[in-house]
N, C-alpha and C positions, 0 to 999 in steps of 0.2 A: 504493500500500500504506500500511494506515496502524496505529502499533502504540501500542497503551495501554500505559505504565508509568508511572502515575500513581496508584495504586489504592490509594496510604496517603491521595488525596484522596480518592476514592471508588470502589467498587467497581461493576462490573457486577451486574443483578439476575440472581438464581440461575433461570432457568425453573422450578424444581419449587417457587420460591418465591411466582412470580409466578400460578402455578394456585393454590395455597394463598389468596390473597388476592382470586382474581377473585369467586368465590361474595359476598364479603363488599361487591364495588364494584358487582355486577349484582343480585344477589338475596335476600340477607340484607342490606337495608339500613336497620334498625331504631335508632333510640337506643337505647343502652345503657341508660342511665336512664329508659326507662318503663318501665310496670309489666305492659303487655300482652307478648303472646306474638309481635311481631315484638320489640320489645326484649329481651325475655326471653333470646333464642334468643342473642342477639347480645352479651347481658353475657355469657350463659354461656362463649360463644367467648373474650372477653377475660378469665377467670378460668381457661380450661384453659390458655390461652395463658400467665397467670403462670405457673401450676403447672409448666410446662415451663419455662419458663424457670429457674426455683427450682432445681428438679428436677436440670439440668444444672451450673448454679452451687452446689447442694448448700446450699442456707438454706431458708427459710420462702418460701411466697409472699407476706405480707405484708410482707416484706423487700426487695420489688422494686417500685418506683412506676413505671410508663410516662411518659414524657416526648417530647418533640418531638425530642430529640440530645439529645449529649452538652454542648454548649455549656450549653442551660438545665439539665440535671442539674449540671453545674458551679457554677453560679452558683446555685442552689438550696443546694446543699448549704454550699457557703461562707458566704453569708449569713444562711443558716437556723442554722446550727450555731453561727457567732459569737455570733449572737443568744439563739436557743436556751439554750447554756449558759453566757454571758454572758464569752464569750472574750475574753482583754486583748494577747495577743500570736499573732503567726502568723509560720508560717516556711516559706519558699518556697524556689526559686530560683527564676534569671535568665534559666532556658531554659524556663521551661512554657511549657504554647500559651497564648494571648491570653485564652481563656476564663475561664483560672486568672489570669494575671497582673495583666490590667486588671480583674476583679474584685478580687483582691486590695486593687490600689492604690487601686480605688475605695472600698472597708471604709475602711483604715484614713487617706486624705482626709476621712473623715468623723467622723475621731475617733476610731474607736468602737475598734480594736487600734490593735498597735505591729506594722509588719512588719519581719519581718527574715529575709535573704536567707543562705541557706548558702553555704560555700565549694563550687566544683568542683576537680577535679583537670585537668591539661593535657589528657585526653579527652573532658568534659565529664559526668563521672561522680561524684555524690553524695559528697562529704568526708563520710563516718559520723561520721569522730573528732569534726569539725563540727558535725554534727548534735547529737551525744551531747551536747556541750559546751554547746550553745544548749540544748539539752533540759533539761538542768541548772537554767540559768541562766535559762529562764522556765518552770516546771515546769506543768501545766495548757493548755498552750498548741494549738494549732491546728496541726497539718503538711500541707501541702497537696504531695504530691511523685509525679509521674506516673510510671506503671508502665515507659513505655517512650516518648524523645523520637517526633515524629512527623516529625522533619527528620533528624536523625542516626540515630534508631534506638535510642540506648543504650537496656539494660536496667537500671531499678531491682532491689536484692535487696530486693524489697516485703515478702518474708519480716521479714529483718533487719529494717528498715526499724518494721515494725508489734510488734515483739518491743520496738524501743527505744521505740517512744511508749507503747506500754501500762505500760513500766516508770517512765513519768516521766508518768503521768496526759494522755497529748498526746489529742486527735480526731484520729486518721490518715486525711485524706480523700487517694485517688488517682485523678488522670485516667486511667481503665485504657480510652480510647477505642482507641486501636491495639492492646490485647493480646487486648479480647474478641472471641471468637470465633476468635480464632488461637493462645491458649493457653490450657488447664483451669485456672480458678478453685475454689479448694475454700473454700467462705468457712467452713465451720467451723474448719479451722484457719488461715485468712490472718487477721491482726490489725488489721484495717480498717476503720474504723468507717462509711466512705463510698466508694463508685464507682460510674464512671459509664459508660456505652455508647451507640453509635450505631447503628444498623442499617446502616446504607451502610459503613460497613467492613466488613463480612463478610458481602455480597454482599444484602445486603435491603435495603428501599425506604428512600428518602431520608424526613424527616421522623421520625422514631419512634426513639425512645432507652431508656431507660430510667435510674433510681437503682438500687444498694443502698444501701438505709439499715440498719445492723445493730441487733435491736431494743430493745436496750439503749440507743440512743444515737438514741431518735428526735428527731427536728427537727420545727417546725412547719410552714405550709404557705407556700410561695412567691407563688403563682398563688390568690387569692381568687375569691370568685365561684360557685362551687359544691363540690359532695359530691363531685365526681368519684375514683378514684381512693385510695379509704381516708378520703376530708377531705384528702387531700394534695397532691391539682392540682385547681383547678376548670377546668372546662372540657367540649364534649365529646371523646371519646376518640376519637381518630386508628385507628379499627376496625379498617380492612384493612391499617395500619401496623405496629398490632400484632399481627396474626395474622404478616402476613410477618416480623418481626421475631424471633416466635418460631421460627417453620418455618425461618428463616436460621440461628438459631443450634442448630437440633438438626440440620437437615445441616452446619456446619460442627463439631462434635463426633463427630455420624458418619463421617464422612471423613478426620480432622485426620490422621492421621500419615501416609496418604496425601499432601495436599496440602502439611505441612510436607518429607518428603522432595523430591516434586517441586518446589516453590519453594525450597527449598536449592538445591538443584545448580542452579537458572536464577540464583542470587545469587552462588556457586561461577564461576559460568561467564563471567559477566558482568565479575566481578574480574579473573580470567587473563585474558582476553581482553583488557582494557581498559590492562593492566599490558602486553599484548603489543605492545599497536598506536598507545599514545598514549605518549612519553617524556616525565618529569615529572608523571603520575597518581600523584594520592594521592587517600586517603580521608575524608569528616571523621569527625571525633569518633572514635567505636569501629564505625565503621558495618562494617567489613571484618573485625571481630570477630567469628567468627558466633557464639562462646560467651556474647558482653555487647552482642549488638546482637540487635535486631528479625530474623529471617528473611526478613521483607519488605520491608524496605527497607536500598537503597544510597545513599548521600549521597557524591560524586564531585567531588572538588576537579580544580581543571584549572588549566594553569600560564595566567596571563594574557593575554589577546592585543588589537588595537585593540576586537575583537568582541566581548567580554566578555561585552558588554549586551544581546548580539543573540544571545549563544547558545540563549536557549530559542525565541528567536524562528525561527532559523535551523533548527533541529531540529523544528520544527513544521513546516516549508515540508519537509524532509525525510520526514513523514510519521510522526514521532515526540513522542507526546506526554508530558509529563516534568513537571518543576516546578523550582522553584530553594527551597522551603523549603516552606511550611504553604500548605497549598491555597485556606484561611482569607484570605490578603491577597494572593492570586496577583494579578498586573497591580498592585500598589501596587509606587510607587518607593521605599519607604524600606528593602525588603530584609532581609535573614532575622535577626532579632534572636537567636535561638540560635547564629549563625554569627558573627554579630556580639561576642558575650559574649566566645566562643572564640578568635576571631582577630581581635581589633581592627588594622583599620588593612589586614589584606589585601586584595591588588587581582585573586586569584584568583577564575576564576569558579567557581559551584558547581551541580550540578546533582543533584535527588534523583532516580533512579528508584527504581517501587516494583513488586511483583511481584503476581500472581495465581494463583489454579489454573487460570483460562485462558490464561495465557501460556503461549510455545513457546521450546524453543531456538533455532530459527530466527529468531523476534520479537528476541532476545535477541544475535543475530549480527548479524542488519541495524541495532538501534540504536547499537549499537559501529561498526560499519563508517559509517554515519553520522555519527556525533561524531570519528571518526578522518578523516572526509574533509570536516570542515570545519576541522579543525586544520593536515590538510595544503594545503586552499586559504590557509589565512591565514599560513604559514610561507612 
């Protein structure tokens, strides 16, 4: 038997996603960019595909640029915008994913900002007073602060959040890669000036992401080399990426309160049970919050043991598949730098599971009973 909870790395593809995107891999297989009517047919597809997307997200379509993930939409928007509108300071934290972070430090290596890192609080949740304070004190500035960790799970108040950089002239870019498609974005009133999306979280193909860019605060182009995409990526366009990409995320609005009830209660379940069967379970960060955490993910501290190392390893041979942090460096030994921030110096192990609408309770009992009978061998 074998159970996926891993799906804040990547999601299963949705079947009604995968017929949406076959016409486009078998029979409409036109460039976008020519001007005959096999291309024709095929830009058309990728402009109703914005529109949808828009649509759901509630902005412009011209507000939505296609990208390869969220990774490049990251790093686009960061260095585009510093540049762009000739930013001298930017202000992070110490828990973004790599995409944000090592860009970051790559900007300002190069001169070109001043970075500086916000306070957290002992659950790894945004100091405002912090913020407000650094807001202040570089007025103009750059916030780069993700919607919701993709290790711990905590939730940003993105709201708040975009209310205090608009009052102090900041660009609020956020990594919203875990939230879209698993929570309503209204960008007419979120205060946002950038975000970003993946396909593969919320159940559509790997490859294909997308930007908002709000249009007041356009950026210039990342990816030279062509017209593609507004003038705003060159390149050709990843076609059946982006139909599934859109078709992903209008079944996952169609469905969502559906699929947020049922992945509660498998996140519900997973806690009590794990509190029942392992003595010495804790949570990191806010992840056992389910009012300031992710619904989809659990981040699982466990008390130490000689195994530590071998826990995910162990858990695999168990038929459970898991992660210890960001899906991004899985199999690197330096270890989960969010966890790190957190709890310098613990020798606890950590384990994320992450949830789906394909999960079961059952899936959900055997990977407990698993992690409980590798604790009870090593006791």
């Amino acid at each position: 038997m074998r159970i996926y909870l891993d799906n804040a790395a990547t999601t299963p593809l949705d079947p009604e996603v995968f017929e949406a995107m076959k016409p486009f891999m078998l029979e409409d297989y036109g460039n976008p960019s020519s001007t005959h009517a096999h291309g024709r047919k095929v830009r058309a597809a990728i402009e109703t595909a914005r529109k949808k997307v828009a649509e759901l997200m509630n902005c412009t379509p011209g507000e939505i640029i296609f990208t390869s993930g969220g990774t490049e939409a990251d790093n686009a928007i960061l260095v585009c915008a510093a540049e762009t509108f000739t930013i001298k300071n930017l202000i992070s934290s110490p828990v973004e994913h790599h995409a944000v972070t090592h860009t970051c430090e790559n900007i300002a290596a190069k001169g070109k900002v001043q970075l500086h890192m916000v306070k957290l609080d002992e659950k790894g949740h945004v100091d405002l007073n912090d913020l407000e304070a650094l807001l202040k004190k570089y007025p103009n500035a750059m916030v780069s602060l993700m919607h919701a960790n993709n290790e711990i799970g905590n939730l940003l108040d993105i709201q708040t959040v975009g209310d205090l950089c608009e009052r102090y002239g900041a660009f609020f870019h956020s990594d919203t890669v875990q939230t879209i498609g698993h929570y309503r974005h209204d960008m007419r009133h979120l205060k946002v000036c950038g975000m970003t999306a993946g396909a593969h979280k919320f159940h559509g193909p790997k490859g294909a992401g997308f930007m908002y860019i709000r249009k007041d605060k356009k950026i210039h182009s990342f990816i030279h080399g062509g017209a593609q995409e507004r003038n705003m990526r060159g390149g050709t366009e990843n076609v059946y990426g982006i139909i599934g990409l859109a078709k992903a995320l209008e079944i996952a609005y169609r469905d969502m309160d559906d699929h947020v009830r049922h992945i509660t209660s498998l996140k519900l379940r997973m806690i009590e049970k794990l509190k029942e069967n392992i003595p010495g379970v804790l949570f990191n960060g806010d992840s056992a919050n389910l009012e300031r955490s992710l619904y989809t993910v659990l981040n699982v501290s466990l008390p130490e043991t000689d195994d530590s190392n071998l826990l995910l390893f162990n858990l695999d041979l168990q038929g459970v598949s898991a992660s210890g942090g960001s899906a991004c460096s899985s199999g690197a030994s330096t270890g989960s730098h969010v966890l790190a921030a957190l709890y310098p110096g613990s020798k606890r192990a950590a384990v994320r599971f992450s949830f789906s609408k394909y999960n079961t309770p059952d899936e959900i009992d055997y990977a407990v009973n698993a992690l409980a009978e590798l604790y009870k061998v090593e006791a």
